[in-house]
C-alpha positions in Angstrom: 15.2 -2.5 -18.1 11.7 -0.5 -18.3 10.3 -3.5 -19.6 11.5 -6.1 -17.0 10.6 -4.1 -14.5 7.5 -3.4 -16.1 6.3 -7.5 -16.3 7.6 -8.2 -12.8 5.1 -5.5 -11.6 2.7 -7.3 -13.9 3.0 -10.7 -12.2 3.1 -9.5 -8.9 -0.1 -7.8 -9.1 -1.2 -11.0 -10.2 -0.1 -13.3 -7.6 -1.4 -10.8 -5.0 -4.7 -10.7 -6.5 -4.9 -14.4 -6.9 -2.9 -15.4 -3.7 -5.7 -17.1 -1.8 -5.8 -19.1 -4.7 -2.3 -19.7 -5.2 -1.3 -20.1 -1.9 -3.9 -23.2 -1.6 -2.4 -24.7 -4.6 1.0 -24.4 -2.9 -0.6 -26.3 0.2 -2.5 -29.1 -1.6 0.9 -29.7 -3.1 3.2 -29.3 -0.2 5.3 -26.8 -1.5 3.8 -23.3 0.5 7.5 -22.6 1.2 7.3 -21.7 -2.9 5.1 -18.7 -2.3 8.6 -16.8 -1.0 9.5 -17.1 -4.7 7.0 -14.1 -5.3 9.4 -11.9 -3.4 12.1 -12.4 -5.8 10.1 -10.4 -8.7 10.8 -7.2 -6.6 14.0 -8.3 -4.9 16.1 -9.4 -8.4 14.8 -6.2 -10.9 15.9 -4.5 -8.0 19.5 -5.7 -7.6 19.7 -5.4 -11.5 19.5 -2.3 -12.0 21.7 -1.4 -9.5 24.6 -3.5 -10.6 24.1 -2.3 -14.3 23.8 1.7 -13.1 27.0 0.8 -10.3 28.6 -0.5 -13.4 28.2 2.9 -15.3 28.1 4.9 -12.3 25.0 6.0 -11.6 23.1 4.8 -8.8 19.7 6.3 -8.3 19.5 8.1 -5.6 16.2 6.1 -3.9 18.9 3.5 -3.4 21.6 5.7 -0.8 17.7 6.6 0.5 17.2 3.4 1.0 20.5 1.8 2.3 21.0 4.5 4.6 17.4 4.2 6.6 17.8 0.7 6.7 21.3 0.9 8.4 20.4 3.8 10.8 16.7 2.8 11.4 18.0 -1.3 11.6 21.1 -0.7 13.5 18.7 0.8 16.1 16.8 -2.4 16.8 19.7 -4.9 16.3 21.2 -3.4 19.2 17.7 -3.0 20.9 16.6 -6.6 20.7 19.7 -8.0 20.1 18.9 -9.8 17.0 19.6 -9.1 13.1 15.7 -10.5 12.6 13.4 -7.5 12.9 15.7 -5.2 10.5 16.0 -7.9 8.1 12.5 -8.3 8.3 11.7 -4.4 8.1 14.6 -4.0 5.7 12.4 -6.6 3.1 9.2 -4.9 3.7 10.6 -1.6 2.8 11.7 -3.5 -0.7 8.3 -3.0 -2.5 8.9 0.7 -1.3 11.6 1.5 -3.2 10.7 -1.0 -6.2 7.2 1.4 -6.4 9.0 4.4 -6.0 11.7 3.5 -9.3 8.7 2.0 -11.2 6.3 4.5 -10.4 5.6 5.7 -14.6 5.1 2.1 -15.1 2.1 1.6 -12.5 1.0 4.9 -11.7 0.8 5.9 -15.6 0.5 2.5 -17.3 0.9 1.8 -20.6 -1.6 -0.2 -23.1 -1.0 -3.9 -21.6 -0.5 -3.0 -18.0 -3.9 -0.6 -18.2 -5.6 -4.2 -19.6 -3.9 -6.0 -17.0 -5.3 -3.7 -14.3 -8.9 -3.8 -15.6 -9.1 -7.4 -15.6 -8.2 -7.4 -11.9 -10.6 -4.9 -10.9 -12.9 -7.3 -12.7 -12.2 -10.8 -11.0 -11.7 -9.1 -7.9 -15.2 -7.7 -8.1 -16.5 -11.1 -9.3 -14.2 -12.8 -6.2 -15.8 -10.7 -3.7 -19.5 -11.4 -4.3 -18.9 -15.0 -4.8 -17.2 -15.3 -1.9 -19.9 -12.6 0.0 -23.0 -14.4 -1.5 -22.7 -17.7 -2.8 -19.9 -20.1 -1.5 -16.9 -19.8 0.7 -13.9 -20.9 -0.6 -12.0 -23.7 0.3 -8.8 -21.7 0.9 -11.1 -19.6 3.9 -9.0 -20.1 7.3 -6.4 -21.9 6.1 -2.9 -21.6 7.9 0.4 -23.0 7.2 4.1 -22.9 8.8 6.9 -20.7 7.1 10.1 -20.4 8.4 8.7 -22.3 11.7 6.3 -19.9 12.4 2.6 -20.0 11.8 1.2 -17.9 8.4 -2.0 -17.5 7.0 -2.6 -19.0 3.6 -6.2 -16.8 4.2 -7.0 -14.9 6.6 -10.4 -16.3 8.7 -12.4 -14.7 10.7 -14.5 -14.6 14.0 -17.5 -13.7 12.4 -17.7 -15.6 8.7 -21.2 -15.5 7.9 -24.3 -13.1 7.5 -23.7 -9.5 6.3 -20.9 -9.4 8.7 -19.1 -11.5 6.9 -15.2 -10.0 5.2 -14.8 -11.4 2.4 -11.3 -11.7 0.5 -12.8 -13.3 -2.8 -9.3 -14.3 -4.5 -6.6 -12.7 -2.1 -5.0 -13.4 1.1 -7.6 -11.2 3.0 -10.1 -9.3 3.7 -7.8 -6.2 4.2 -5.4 -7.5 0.9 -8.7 -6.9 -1.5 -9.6 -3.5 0.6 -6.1 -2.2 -0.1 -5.7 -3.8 -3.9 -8.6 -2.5 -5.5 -9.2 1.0 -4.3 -5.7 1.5 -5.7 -6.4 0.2 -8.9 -9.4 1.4 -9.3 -7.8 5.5 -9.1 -5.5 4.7 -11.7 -8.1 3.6 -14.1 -10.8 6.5 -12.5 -9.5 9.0 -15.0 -8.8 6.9 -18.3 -12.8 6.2 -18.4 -14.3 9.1 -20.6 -17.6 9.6 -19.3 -18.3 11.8 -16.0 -21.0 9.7 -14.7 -19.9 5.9 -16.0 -15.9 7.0 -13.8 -18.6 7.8 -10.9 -20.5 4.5 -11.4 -17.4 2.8 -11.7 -16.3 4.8 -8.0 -19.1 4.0 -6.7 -19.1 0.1 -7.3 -15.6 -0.2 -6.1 -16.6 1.5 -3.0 -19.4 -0.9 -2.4 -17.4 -3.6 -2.8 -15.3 -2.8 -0.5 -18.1 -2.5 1.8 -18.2 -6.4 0.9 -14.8 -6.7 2.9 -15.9 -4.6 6.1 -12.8 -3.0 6.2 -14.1 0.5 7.5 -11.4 2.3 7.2 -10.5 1.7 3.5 -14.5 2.0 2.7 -14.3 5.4 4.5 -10.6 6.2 2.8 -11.9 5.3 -0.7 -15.0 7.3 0.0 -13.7 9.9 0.7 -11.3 10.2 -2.4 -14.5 9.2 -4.5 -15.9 12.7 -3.4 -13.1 14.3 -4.2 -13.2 12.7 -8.0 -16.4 14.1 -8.6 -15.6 17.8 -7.9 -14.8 19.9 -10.9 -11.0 19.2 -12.5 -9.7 22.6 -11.5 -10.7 21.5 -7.8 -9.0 17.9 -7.8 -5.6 18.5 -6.9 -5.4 20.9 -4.1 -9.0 18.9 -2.7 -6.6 15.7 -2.8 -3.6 17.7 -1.2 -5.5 18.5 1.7 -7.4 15.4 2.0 -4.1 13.8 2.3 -2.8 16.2 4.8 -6.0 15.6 7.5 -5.7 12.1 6.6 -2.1 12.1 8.3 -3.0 14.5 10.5 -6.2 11.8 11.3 -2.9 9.0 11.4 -1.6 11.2 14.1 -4.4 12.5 16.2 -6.4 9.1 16.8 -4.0 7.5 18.6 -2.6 9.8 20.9 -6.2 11.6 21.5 -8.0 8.6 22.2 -5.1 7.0 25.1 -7.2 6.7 27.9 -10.3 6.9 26.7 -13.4 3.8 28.3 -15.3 2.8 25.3 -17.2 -0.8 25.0 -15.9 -3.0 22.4 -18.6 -5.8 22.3 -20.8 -5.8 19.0 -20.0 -8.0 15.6 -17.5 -7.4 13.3 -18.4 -4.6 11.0 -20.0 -2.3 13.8 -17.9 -0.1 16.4 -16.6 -2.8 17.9 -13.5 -3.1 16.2 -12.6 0.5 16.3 -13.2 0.6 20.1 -10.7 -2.6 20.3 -8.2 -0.6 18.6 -8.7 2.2 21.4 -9.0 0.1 24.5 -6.0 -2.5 23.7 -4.4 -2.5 20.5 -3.2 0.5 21.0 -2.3 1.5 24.2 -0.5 -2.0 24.5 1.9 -1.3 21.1 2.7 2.5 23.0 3.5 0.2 26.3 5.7 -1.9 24.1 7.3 1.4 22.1 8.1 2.9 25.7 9.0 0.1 27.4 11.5 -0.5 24.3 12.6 2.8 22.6 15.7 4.3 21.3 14.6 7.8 22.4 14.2 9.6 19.4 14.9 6.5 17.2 11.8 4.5 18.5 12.5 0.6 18.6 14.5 0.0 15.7 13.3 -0.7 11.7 11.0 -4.2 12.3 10.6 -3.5 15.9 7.0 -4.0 16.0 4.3 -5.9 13.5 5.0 -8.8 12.0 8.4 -8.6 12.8 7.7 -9.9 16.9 6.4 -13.6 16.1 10.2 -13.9 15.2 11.8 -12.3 18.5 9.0 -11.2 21.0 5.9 -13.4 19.8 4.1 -12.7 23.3 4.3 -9.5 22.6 2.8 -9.6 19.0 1.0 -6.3 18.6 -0.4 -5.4 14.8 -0.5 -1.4 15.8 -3.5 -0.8 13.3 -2.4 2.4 13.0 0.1 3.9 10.5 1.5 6.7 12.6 2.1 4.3 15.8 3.7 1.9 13.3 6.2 4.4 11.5 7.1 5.8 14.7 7.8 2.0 16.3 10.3 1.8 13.4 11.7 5.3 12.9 10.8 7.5 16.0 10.6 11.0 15.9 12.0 10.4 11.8 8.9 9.5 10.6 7.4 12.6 10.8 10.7 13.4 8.6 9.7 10.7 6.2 5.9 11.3 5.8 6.0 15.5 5.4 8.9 14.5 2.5 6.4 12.5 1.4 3.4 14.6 2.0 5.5 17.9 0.3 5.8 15.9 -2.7 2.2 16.3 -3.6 1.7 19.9 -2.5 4.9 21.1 -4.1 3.9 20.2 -7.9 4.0 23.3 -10.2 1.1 23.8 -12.7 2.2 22.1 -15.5 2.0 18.2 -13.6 -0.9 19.1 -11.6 -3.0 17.4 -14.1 -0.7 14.3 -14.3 -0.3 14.5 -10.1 -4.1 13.7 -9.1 -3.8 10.0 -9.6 -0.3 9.6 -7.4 -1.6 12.4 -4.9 -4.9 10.7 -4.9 -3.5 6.9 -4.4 -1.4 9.0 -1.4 -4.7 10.5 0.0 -5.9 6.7 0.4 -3.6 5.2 1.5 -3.4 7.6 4.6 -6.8 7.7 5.0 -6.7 3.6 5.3 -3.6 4.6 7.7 -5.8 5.6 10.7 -6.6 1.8 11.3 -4.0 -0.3 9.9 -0.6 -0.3 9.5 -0.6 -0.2 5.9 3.1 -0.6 5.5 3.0 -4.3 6.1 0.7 -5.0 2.9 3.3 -5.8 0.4 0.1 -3.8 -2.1 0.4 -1.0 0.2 3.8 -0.5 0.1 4.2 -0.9 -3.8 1.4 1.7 -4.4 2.7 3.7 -1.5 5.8 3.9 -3.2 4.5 4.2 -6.4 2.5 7.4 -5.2 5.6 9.1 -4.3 7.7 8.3 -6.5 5.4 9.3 -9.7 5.2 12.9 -7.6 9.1 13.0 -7.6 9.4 12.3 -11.4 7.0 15.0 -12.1 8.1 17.7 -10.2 11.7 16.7 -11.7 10.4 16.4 -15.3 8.6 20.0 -14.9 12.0 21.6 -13.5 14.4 19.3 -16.5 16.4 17.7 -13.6 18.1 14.3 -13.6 16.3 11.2 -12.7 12.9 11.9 -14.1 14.3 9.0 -16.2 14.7 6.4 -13.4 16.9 4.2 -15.3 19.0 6.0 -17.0 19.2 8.7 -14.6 18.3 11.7 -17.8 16.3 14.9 -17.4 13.5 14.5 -19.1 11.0 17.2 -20.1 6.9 17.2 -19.1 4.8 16.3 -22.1 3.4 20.0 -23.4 0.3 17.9 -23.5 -1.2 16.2 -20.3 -4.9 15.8 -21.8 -6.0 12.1 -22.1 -6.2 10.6 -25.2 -8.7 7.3 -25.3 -7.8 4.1 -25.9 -9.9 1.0 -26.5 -9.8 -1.5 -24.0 -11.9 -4.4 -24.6 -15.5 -2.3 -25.0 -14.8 -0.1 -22.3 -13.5 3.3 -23.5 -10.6 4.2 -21.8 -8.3 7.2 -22.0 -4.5 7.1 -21.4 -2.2 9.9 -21.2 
């Protein structure tokens, strides 16, 4: 079961890293609707492994987690809008959550072939990006197709497609896909490369490219964690703790401090301006939607706002760009629920998984960061790392205390290795380390 789940990880990452590609292919060919079949390498490991542990009567416990937000939280907004659509909708992109979460080891603390796997995507994603920044654009740029009658991007264009303004996706969807992929990637291989000043090399050159993409709040997010990668080991985890509190706190703050506030939103792309749309539009129109709609304290409903809308209020479409506005569409006054459990994960590790807990805490600490303007929780990348983050903090703290479910499919206590030093591990000539 480790394994399957272990190679459906494996081609996901890849479609997602090659889906501009892919997704073009699908067109030229007719076929786009075929890209849906991606979804099924988190969807069918999933249903699996439950059937097998129903059938010896053991369910994980993610999975009552699971089935119970999604009735509460989708019950809300089937009798708010009326329609079954937005929780199915929410219900799916909640999917990679729980898939990340179960396979957490698997990603967060890869073994031999999934460490090469993750390597050579960090590679052609860095290659992607400058070809597509610097040399040619590719043919998949702008294109948009029609899924389940409505309209989807096969990649995400732009306004502004040229110059240094430019966002570049290089092989994925978009320009926020590759800003979300490879920052991700690139802290769980941080801490396998040997040498202090080839890992900060190999920091810094994900953050530039990055920069490649525009995306200022995932350059800023990454940044940030970078810092924190240089400090001293001792310093690391409790550095990354608090960096991922602010960064919620920051989720929190920016969009209830800034209502109200005149800024000018004219510029390029990669300037002010897109921050100051955020303030002056985007967001005071998704809290006009949220109030005008609400469930007080339940908010909308699970898939009441985001993607969710083309399908049952497509005039109303609002992206929220902001994590904590998103959660709270879906969950309402829950969410803050949801993200402390999530948040105590990392600050609750006793001193034995510290060591092991940077890279989850750190992948955490991102991904909030990258939170204060987008509504990371509709990346399917996002979500799987998001889940993965947590979930690899759960099996630690329940491997250090010898409690069931630090094996996620067998549901055995497992002990912490007495051992949590890296030991290195060739990977094509770079030396790597692996715990």
């Amino acid at each position: 079961m480790r394994r399957f789940f272990t190679y459906c990880a494996m081609a996901y990452l890849v479609i997602y890293a090659f889906e501009g590609a892919i997704r073009y292919g699908l067109h030229l060919a007719g076929a786009d609707d075929l890209i849906l079949l991606r979804d099924a390498l988190i969807f069918v490991p999933l249903v699996v492994l439950l059937v097998y542990q129903g059938f010896h009567g053991k369910v994980h416990p993610a999975f009552f987690a699971f089935a119970v937000i999604v009735a509460l939280h989708g019950a809300i907004s089937t009798f708010n809008f009326h329609t079954t659509l937005p929780a199915i909708y929410g219900a799916k992109l909640l999917l990679p959550v729980l898939f990340g979460f179960i396979a957490a080891p698997e990603l967060v603390q890869p073994d031999r072939n999934m460490l090469r796997l993750l390597a050579l995507i960090w590679i052609a994603t860095i290659i992607g990006l400058m070809l597509d920044k610097y040399v040619l654009s590719f043919p998949w740029m702008g294109m948009t197709t029609h899924i389940g009658g409505i309209s989807v991007d096969v990649s995400r264009g732009w306004d502004i497609d040229s110059g240094p303004d430019k966002r570049v996706a290089g092989f994925t969807r978009s320009s926020i896909a590759a800003a979300m992929m490879l920052p991700c990637i690139t802290l769980i291989l941080a801490l396998h490369i040997r040498r202090y000043l080839l890992r900060m090399l190999f920091l810094f050159v994900t953050v530039w490219a990055v920069f490649l993409t525009t995306q200022k709040g995932s350059v800023l997010a990454i940044a940030a964690v970078a810092l924190v990668f240089a400090a001293p080991e001792v310093m690391r985890y409790r550095l990354l703790c608090w960096t991922a509190a602010a960064f919620a706190l920051l989720d929190i703050i920016l969009p209830l401090f800034t209502a109200g506030l005149l800024v000018v939103d004219s510029g390029g792309v990669f300037s002010f301006a897109s921050f100051a749309m955020r303030i002056s539009d985007t967001w005071p129109d998704a809290w006009r939607w949220i109030i005008n709609n609400q469930v007080f304290p339940f908010g909308v409903g699970l898939g009441g706002i985001g993607g969710a809308q083309r399908f049952f209020a497509e005039n109303f479409f609002n992206p929220s760009d902001n994590l904590f506005i998103f959660i709270y569409a879906n969950f309402g006054l829950f969410c803050l629920l949801y993200l402390g459990w999530a948040l105590w994960q990392a600050f609750r590790q006793p001193p034995e998984t510290r060591a092991a807990a940077v890279v989850p805490v750190a992948i955490l600490a991102f991904s909030l960061g990258y939170g204060a303007a987008l509504s990371m929780l509709e990346d399917q990348m996002s979500e799987l790392f998001f889940g993965a983050s947590v979930g690899m903090l759960w099996v630690l703290y329940r491997q250090a205390t010898a409690r069931s479910w630090s094996d996620a499919y067998h549901g055995t206590p497992a002990q912490v290795p007495d051992d949590l030093h890296y030991q290195p591990v060739h990977v094509g000539h770079t030396m790597l380390e692996q715990p």
